[in-house]
mmCIF file of the N, C-alpha and C atoms, coordinates in Angstrom:
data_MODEL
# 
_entry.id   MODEL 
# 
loop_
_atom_site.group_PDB 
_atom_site.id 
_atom_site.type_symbol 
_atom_site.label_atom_id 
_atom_site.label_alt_id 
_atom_site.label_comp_id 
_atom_site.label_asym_id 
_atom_site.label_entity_id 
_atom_site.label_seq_id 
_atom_site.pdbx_PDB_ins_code 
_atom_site.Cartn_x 
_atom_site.Cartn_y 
_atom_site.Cartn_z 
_atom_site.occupancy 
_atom_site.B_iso_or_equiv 
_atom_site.pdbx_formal_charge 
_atom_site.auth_seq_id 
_atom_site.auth_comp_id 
_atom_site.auth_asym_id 
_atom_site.auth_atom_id 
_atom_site.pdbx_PDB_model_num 
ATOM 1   N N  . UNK A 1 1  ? 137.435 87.241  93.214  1.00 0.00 ? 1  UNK A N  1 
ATOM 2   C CA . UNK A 1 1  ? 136.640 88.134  94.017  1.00 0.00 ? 1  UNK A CA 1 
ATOM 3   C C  . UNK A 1 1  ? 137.570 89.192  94.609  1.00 0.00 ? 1  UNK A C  1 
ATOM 4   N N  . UNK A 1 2  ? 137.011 90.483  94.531  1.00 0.00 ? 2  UNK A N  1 
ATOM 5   C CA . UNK A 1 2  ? 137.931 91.346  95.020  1.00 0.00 ? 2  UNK A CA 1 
ATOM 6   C C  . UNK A 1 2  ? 138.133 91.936  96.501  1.00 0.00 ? 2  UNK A C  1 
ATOM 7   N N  . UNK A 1 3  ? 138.818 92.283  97.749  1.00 0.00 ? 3  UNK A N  1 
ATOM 8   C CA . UNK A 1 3  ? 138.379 92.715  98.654  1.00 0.00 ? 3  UNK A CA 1 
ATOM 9   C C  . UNK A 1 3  ? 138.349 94.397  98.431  1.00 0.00 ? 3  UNK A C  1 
ATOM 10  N N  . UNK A 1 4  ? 137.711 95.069  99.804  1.00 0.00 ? 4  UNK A N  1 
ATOM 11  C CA . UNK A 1 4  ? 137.560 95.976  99.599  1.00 0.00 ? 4  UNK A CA 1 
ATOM 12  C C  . UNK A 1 4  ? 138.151 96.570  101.555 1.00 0.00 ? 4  UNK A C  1 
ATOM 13  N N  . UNK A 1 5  ? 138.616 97.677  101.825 1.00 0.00 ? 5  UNK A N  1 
ATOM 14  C CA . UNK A 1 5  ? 138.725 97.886  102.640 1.00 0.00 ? 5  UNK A CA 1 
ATOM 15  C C  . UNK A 1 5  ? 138.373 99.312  102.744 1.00 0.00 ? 5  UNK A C  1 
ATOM 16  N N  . UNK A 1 6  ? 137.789 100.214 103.733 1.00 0.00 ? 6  UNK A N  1 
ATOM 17  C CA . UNK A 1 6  ? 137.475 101.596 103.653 1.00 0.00 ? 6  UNK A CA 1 
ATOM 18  C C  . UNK A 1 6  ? 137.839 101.587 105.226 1.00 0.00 ? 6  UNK A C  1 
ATOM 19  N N  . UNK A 1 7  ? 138.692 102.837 105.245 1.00 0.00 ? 7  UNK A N  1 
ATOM 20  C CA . UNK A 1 7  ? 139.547 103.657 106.338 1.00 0.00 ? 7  UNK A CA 1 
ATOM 21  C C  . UNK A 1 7  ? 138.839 105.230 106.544 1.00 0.00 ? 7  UNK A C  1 
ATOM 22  N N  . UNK A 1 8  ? 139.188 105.624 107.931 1.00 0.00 ? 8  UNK A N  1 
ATOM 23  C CA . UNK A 1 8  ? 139.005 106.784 108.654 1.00 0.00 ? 8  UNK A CA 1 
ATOM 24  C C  . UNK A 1 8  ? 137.227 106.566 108.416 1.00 0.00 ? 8  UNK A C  1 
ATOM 25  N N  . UNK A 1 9  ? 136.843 105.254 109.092 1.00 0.00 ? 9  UNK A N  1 
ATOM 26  C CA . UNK A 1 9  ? 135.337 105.447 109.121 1.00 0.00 ? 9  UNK A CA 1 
ATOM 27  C C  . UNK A 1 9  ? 134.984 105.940 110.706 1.00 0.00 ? 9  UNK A C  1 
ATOM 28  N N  . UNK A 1 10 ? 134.146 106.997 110.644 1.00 0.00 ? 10 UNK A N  1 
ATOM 29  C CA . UNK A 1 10 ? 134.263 107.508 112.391 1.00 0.00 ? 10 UNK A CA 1 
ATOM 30  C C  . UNK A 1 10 ? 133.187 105.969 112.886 1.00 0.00 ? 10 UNK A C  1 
ATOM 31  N N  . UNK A 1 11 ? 133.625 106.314 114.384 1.00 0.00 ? 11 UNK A N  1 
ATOM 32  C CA . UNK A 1 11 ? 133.302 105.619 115.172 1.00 0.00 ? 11 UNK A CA 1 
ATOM 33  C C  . UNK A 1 11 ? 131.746 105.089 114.907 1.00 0.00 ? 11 UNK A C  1 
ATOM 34  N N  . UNK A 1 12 ? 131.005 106.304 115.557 1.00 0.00 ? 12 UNK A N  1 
ATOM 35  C CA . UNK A 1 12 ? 129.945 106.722 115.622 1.00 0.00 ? 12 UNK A CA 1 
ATOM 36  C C  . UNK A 1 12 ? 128.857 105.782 113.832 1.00 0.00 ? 12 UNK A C  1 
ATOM 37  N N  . UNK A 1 13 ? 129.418 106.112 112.946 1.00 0.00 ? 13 UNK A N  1 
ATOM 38  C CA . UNK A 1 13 ? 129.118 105.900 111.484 1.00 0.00 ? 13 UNK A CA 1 
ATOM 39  C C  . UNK A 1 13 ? 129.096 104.168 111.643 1.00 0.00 ? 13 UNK A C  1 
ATOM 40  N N  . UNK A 1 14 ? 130.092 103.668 111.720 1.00 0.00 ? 14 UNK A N  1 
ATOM 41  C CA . UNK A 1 14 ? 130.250 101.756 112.328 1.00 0.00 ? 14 UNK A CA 1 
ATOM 42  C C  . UNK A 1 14 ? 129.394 101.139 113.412 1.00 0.00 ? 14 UNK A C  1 
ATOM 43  N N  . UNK A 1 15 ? 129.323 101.795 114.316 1.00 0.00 ? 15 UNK A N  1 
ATOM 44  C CA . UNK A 1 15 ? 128.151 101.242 115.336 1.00 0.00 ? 15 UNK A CA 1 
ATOM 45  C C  . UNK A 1 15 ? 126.463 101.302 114.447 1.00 0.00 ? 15 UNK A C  1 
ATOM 46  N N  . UNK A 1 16 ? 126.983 102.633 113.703 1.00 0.00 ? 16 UNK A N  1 
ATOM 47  C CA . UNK A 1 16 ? 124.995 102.253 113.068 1.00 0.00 ? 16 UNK A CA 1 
ATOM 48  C C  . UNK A 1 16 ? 125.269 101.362 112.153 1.00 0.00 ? 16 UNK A C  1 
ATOM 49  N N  . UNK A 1 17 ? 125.815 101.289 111.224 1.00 0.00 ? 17 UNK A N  1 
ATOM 50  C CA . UNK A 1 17 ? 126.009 99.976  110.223 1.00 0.00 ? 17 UNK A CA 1 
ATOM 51  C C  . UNK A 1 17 ? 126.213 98.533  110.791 1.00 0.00 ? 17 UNK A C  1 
ATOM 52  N N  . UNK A 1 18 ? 126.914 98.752  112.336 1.00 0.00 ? 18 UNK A N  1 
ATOM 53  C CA . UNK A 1 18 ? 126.999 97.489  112.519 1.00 0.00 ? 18 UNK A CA 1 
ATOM 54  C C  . UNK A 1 18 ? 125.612 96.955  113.354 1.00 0.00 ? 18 UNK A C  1 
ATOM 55  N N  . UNK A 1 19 ? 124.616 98.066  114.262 1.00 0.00 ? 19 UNK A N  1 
ATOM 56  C CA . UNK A 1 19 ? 123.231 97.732  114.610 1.00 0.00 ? 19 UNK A CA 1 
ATOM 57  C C  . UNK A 1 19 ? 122.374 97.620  113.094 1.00 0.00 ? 19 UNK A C  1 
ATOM 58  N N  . UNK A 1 20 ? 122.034 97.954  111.964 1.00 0.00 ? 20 UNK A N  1 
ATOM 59  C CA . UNK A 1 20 ? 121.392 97.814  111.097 1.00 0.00 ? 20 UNK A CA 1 
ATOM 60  C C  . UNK A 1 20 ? 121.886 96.078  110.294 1.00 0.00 ? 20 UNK A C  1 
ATOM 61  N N  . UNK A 1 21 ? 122.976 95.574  110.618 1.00 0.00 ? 21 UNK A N  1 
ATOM 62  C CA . UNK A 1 21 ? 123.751 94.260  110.219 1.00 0.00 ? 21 UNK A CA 1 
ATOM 63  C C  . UNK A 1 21 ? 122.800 93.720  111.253 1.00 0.00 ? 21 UNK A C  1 
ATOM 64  N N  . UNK A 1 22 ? 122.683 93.584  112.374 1.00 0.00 ? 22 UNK A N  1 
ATOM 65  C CA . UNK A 1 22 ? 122.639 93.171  113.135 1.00 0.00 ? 22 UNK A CA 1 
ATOM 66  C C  . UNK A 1 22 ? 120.835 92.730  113.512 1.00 0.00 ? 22 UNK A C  1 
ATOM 67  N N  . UNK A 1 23 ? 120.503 94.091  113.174 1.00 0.00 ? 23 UNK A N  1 
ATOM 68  C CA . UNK A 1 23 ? 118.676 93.672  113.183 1.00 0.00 ? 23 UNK A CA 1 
ATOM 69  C C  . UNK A 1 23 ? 118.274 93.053  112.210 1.00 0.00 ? 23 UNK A C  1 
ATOM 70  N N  . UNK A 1 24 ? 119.382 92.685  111.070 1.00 0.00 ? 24 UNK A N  1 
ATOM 71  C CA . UNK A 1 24 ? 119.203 91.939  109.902 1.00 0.00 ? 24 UNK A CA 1 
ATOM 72  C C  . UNK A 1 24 ? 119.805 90.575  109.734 1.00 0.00 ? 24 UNK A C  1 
ATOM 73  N N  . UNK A 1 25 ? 120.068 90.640  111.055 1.00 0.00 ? 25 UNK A N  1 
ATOM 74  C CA . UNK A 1 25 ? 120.651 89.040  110.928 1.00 0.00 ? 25 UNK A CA 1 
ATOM 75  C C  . UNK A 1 25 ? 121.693 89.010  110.660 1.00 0.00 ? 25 UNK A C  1 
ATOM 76  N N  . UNK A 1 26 ? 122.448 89.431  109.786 1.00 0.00 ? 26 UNK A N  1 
ATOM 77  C CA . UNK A 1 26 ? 123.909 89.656  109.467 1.00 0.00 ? 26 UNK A CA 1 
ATOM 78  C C  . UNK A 1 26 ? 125.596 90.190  110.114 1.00 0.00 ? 26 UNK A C  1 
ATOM 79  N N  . UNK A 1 27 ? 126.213 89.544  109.406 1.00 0.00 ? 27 UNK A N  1 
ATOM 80  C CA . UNK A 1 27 ? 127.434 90.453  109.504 1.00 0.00 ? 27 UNK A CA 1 
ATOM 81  C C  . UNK A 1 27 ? 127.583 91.593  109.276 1.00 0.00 ? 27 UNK A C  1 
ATOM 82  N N  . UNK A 1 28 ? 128.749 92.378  109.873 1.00 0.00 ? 28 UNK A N  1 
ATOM 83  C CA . UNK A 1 28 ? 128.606 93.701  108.810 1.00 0.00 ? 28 UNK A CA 1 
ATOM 84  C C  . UNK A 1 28 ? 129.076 93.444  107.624 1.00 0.00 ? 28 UNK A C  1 
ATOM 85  N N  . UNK A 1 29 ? 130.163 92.466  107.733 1.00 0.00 ? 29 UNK A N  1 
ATOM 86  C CA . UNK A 1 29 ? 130.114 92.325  106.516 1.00 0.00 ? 29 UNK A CA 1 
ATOM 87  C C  . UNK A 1 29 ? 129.356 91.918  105.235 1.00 0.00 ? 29 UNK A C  1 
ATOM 88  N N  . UNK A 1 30 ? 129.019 90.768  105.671 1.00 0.00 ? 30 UNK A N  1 
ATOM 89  C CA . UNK A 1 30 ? 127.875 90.663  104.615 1.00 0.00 ? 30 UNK A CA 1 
ATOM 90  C C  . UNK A 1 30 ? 126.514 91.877  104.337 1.00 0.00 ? 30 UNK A C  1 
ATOM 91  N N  . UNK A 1 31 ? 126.326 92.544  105.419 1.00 0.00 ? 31 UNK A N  1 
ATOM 92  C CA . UNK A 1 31 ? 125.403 93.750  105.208 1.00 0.00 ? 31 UNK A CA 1 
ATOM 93  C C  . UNK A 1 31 ? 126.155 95.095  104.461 1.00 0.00 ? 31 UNK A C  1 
ATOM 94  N N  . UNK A 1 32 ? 127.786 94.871  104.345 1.00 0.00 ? 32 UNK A N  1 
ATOM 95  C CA . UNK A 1 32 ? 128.090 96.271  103.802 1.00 0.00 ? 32 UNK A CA 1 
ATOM 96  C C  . UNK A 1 32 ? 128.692 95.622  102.534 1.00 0.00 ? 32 UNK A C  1 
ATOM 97  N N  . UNK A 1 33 ? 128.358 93.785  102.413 1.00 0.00 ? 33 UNK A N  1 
ATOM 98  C CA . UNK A 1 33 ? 128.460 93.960  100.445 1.00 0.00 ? 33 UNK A CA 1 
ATOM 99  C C  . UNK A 1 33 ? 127.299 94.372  99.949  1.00 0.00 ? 33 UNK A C  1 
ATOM 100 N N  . UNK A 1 34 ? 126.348 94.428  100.547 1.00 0.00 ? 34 UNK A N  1 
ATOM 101 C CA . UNK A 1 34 ? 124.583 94.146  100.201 1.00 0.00 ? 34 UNK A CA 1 
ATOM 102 C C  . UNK A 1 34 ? 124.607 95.466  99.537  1.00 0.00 ? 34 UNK A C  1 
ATOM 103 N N  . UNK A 1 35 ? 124.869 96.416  100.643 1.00 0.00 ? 35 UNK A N  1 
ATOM 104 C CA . UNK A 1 35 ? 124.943 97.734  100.409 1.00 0.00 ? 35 UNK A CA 1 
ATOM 105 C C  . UNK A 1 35 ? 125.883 98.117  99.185  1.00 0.00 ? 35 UNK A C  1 
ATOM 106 N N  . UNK A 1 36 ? 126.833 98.047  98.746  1.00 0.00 ? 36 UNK A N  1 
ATOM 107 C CA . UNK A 1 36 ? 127.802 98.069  97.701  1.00 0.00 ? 36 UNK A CA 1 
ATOM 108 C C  . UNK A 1 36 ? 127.445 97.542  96.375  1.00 0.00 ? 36 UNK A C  1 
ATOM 109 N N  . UNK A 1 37 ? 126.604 96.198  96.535  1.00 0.00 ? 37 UNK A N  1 
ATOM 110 C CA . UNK A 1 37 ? 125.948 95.682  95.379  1.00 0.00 ? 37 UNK A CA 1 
ATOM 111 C C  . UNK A 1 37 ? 124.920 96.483  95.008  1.00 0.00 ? 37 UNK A C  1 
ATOM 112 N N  . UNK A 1 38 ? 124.309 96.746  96.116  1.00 0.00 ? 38 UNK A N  1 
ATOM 113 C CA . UNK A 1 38 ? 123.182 97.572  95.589  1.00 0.00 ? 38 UNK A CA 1 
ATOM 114 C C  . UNK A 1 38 ? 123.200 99.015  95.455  1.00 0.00 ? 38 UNK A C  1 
ATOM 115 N N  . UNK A 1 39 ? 124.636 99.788  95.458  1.00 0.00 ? 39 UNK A N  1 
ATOM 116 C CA . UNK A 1 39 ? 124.815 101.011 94.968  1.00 0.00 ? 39 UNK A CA 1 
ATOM 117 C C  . UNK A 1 39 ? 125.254 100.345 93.517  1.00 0.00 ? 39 UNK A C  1 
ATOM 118 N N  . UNK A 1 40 ? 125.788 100.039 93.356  1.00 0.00 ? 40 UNK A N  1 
ATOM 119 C CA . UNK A 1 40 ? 126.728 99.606  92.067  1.00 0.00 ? 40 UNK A CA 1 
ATOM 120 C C  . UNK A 1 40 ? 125.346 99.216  91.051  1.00 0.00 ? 40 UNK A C  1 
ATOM 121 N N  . UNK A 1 41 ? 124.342 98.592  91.589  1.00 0.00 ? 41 UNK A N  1 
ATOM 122 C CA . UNK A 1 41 ? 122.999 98.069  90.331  1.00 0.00 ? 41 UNK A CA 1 
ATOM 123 C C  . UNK A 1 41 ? 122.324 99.675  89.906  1.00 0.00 ? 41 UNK A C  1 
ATOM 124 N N  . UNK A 1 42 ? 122.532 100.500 90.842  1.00 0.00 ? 42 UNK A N  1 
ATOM 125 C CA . UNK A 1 42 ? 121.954 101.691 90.859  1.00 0.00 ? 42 UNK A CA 1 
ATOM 126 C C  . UNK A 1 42 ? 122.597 102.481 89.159  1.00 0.00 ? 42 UNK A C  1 
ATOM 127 N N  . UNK A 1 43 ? 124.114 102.195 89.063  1.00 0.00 ? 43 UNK A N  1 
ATOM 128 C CA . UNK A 1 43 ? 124.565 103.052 87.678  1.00 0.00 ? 43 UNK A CA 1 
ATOM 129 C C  . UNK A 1 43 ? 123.754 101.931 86.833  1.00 0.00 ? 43 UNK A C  1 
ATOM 130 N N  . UNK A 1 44 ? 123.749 100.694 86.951  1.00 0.00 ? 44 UNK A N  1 
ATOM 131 C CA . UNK A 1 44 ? 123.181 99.983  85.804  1.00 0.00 ? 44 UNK A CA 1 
ATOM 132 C C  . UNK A 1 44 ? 121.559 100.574 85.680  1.00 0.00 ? 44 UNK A C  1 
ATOM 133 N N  . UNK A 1 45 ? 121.111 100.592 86.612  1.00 0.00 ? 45 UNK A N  1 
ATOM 134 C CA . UNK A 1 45 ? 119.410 101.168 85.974  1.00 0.00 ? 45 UNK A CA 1 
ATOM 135 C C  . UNK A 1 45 ? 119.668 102.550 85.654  1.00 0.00 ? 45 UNK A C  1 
ATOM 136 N N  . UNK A 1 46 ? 120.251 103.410 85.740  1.00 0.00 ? 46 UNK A N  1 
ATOM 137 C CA . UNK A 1 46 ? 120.516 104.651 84.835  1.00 0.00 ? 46 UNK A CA 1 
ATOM 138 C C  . UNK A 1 46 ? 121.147 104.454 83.169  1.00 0.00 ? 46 UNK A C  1 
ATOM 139 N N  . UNK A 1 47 ? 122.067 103.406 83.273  1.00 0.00 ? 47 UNK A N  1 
ATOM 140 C CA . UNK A 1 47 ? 122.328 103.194 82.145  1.00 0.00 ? 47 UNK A CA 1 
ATOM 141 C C  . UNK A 1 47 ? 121.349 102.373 81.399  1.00 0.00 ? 47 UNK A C  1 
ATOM 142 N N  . UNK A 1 48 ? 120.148 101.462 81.680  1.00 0.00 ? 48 UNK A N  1 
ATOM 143 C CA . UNK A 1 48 ? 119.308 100.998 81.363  1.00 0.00 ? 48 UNK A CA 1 
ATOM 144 C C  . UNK A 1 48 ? 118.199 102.179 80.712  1.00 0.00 ? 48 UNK A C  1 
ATOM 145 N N  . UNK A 1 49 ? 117.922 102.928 81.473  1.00 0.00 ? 49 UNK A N  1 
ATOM 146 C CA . UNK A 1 49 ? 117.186 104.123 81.216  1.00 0.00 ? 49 UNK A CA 1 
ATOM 147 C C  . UNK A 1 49 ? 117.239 104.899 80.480  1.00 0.00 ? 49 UNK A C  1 
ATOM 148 N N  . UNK A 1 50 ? 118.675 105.394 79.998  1.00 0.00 ? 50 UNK A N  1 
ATOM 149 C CA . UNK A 1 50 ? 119.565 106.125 79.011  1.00 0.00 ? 50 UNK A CA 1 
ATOM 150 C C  . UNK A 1 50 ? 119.358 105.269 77.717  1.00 0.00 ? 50 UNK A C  1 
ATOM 151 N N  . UNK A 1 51 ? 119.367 104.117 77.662  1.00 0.00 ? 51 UNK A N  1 
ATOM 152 C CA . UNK A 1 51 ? 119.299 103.092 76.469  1.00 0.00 ? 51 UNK A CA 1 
ATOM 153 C C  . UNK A 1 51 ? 118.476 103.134 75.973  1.00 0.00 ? 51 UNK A C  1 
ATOM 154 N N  . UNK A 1 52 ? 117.024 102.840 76.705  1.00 0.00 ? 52 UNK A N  1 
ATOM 155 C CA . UNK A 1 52 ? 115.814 102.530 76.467  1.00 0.00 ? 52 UNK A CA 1 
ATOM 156 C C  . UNK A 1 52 ? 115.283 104.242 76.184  1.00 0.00 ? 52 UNK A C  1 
ATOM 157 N N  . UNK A 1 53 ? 115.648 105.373 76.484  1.00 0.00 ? 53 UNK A N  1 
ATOM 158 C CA . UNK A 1 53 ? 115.581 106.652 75.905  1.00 0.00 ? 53 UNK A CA 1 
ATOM 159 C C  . UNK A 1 53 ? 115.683 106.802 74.565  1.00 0.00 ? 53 UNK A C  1 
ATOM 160 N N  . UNK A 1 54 ? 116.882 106.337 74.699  1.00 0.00 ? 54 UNK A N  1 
ATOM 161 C CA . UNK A 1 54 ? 117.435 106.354 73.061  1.00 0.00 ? 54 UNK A CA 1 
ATOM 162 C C  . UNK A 1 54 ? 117.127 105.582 72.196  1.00 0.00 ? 54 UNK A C  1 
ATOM 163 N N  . UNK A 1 55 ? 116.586 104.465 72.212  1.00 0.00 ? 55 UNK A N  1 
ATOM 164 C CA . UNK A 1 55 ? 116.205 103.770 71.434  1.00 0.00 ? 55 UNK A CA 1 
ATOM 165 C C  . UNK A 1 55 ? 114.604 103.866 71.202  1.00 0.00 ? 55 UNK A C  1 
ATOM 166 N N  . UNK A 1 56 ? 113.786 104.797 71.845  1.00 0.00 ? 56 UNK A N  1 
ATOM 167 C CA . UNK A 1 56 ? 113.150 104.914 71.484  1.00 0.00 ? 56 UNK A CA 1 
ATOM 168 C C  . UNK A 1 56 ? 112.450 106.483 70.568  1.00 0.00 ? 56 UNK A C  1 
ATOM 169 N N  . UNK A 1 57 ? 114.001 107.213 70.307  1.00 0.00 ? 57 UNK A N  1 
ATOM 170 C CA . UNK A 1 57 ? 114.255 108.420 69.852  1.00 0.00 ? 57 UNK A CA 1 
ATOM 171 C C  . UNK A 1 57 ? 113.941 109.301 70.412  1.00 0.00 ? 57 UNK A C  1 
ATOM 172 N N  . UNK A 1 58 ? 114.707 109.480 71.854  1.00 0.00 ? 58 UNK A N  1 
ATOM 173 C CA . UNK A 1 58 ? 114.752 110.345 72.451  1.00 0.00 ? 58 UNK A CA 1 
ATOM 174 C C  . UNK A 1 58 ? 113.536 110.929 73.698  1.00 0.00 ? 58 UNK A C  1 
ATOM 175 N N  . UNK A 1 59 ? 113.851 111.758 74.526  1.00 0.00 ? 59 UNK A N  1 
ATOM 176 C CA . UNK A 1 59 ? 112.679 112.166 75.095  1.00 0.00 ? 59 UNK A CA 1 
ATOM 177 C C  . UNK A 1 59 ? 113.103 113.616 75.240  1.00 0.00 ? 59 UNK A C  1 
ATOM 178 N N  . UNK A 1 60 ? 112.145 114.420 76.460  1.00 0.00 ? 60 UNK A N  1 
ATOM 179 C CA . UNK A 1 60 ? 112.350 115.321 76.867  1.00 0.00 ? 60 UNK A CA 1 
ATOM 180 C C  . UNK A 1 60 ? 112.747 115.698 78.071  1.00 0.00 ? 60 UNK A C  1 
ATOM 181 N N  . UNK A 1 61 ? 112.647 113.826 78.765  1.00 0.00 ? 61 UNK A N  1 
ATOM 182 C CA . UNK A 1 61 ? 112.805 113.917 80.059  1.00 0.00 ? 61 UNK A CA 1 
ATOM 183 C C  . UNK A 1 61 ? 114.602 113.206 79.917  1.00 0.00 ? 61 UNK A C  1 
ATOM 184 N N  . UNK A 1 62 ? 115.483 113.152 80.808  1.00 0.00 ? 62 UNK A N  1 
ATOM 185 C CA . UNK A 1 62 ? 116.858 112.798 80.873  1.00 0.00 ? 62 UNK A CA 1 
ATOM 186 C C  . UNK A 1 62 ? 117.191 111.834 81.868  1.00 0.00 ? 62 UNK A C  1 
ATOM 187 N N  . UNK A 1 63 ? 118.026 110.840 82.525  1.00 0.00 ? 63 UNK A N  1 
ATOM 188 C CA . UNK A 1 63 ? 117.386 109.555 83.029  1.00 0.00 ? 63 UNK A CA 1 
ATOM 189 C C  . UNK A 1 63 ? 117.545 110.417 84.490  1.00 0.00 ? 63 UNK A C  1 
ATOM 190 N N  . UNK A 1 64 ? 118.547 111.457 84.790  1.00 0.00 ? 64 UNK A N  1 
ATOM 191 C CA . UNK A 1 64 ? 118.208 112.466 85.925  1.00 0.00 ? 64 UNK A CA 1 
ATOM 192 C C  . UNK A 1 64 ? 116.427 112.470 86.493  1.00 0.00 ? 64 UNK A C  1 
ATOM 193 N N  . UNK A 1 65 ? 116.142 113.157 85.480  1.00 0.00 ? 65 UNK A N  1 
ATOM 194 C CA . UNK A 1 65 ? 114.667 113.605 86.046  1.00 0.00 ? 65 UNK A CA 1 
ATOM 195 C C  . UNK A 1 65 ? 113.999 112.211 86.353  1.00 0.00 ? 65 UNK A C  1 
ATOM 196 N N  . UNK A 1 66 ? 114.030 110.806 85.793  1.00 0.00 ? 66 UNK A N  1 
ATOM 197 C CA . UNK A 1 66 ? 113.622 110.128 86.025  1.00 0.00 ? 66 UNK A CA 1 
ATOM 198 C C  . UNK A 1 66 ? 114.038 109.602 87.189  1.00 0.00 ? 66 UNK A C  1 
ATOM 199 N N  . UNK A 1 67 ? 115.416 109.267 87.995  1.00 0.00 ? 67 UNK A N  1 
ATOM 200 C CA . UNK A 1 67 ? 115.601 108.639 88.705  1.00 0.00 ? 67 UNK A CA 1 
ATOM 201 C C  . UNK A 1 67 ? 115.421 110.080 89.756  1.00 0.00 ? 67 UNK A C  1 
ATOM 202 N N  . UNK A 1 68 ? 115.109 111.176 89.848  1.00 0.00 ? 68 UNK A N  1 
ATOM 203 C CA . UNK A 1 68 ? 114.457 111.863 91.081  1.00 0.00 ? 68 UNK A CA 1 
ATOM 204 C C  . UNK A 1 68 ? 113.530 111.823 91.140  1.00 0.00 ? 68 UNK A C  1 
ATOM 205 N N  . UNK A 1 69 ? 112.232 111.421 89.837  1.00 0.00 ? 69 UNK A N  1 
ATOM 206 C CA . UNK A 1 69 ? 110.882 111.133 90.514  1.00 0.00 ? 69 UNK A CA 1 
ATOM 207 C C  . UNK A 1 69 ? 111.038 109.977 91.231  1.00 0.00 ? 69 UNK A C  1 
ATOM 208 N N  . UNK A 1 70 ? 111.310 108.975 90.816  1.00 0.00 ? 70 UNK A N  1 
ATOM 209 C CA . UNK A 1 70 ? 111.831 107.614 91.595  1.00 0.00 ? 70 UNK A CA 1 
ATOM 210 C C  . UNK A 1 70 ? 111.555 107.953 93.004  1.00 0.00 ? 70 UNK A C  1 
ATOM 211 N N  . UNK A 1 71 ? 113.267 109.382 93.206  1.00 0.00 ? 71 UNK A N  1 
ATOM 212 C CA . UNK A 1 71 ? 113.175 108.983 94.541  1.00 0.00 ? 71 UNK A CA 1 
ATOM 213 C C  . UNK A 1 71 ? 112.267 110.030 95.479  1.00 0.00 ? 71 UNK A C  1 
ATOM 214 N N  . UNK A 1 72 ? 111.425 110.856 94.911  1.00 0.00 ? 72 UNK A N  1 
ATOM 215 C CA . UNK A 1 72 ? 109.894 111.463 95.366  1.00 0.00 ? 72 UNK A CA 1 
ATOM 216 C C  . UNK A 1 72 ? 109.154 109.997 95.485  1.00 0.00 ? 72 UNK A C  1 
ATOM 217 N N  . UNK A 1 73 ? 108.479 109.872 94.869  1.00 0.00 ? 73 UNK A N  1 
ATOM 218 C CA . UNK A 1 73 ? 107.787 108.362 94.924  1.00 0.00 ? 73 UNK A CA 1 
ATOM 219 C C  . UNK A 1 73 ? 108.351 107.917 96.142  1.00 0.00 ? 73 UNK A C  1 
ATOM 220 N N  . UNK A 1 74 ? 109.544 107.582 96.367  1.00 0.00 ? 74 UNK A N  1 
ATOM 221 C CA . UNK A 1 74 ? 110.126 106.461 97.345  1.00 0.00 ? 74 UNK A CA 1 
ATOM 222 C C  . UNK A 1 74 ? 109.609 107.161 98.739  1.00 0.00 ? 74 UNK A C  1 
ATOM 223 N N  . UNK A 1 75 ? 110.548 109.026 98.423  1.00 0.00 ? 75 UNK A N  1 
ATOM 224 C CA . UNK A 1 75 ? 110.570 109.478 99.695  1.00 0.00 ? 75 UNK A CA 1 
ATOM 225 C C  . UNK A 1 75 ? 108.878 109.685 100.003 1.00 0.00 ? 75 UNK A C  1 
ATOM 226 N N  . UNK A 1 76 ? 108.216 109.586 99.537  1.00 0.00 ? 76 UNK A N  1 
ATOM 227 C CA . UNK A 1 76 ? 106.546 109.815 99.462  1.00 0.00 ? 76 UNK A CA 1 
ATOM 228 C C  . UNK A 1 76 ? 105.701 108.605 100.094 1.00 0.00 ? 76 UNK A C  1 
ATOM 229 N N  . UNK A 1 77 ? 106.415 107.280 99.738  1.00 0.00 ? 77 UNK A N  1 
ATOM 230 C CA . UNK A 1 77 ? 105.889 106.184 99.880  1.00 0.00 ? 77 UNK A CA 1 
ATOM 231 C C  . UNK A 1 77 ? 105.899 106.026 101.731 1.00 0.00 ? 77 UNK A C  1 
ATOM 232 N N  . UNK A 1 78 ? 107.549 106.602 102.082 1.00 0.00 ? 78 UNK A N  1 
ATOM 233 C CA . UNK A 1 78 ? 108.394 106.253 103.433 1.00 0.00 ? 78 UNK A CA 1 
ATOM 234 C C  . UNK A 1 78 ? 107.089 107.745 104.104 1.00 0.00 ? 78 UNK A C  1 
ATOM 235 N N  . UNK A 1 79 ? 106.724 108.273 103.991 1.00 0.00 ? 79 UNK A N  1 
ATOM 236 C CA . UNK A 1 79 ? 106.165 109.299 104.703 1.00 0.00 ? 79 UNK A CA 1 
ATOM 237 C C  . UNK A 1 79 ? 104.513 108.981 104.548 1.00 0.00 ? 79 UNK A C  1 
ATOM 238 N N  . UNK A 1 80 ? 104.355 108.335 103.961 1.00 0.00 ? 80 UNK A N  1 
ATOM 239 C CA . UNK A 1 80 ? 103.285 107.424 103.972 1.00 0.00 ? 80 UNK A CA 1 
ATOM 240 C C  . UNK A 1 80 ? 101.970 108.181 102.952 1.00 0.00 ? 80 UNK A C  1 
ATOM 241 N N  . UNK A 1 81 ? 102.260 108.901 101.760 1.00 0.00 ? 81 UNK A N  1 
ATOM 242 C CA . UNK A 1 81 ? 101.495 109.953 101.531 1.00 0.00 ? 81 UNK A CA 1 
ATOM 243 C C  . UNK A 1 81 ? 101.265 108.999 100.304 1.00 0.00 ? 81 UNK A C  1 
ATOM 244 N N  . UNK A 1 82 ? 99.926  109.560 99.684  1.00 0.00 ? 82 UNK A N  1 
ATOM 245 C CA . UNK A 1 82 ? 98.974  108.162 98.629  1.00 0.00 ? 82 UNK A CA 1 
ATOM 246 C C  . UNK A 1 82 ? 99.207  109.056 97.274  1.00 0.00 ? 82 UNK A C  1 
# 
C-alpha cells in the first residue's frame, strides 16, 4: 500500500475537508482516500467509454462530450431541475 502526503495545503482548504470527514463520521484520513479513490475510478469510466465507443465503430460523440452531459445531469439533478 502506498502512502501519500500533499504539502502547502492552506489552512482554510483543511478545516473544510476536515468538517466534511467529520459530518461523515470519519477521519480525514479515511475521507481524503475516499476522495482519491474516487477521482482515480473517474479515468477508468472514461477509459471504459472510449472502449465501448470503439468497439462499437465509432461515434460522433467523444467520451468528453459524454462525461459533460454527465456532469449537466448531475449539476441539474443538485439544483433540483426535472
Amino acid at each position: 500500500m502506498a502512502y501519500l502526503q500533499i504539502r502547502d495545503v492552506p489552512d482554510e482548504i483543511r478545516d473544510v475537508l476536515a468538517q466534511r470527514a467529520k459530518d461523515r463520521g470519519q477521519s480525514l484520513n479515511s475521507y481524503l482516500r475516499d476522495v482519491v479513490l474516487r477521482e482515480a475510478s473517474f479515468a477508468n469510466n472514461q477509459a471504459l467509454i472510449e472502449e465501448v465507443i470503439a468497439r462499437r465503430g465509432g461515434s460522433k460523440f467523444t467520451a468528453d462530450d459524454v462525461l459533460a452531459a454527465r456532469d449537466t445531469a448531475r449539476g441539474e439533478r443538485g439544483r433540483g431541475v426535472a
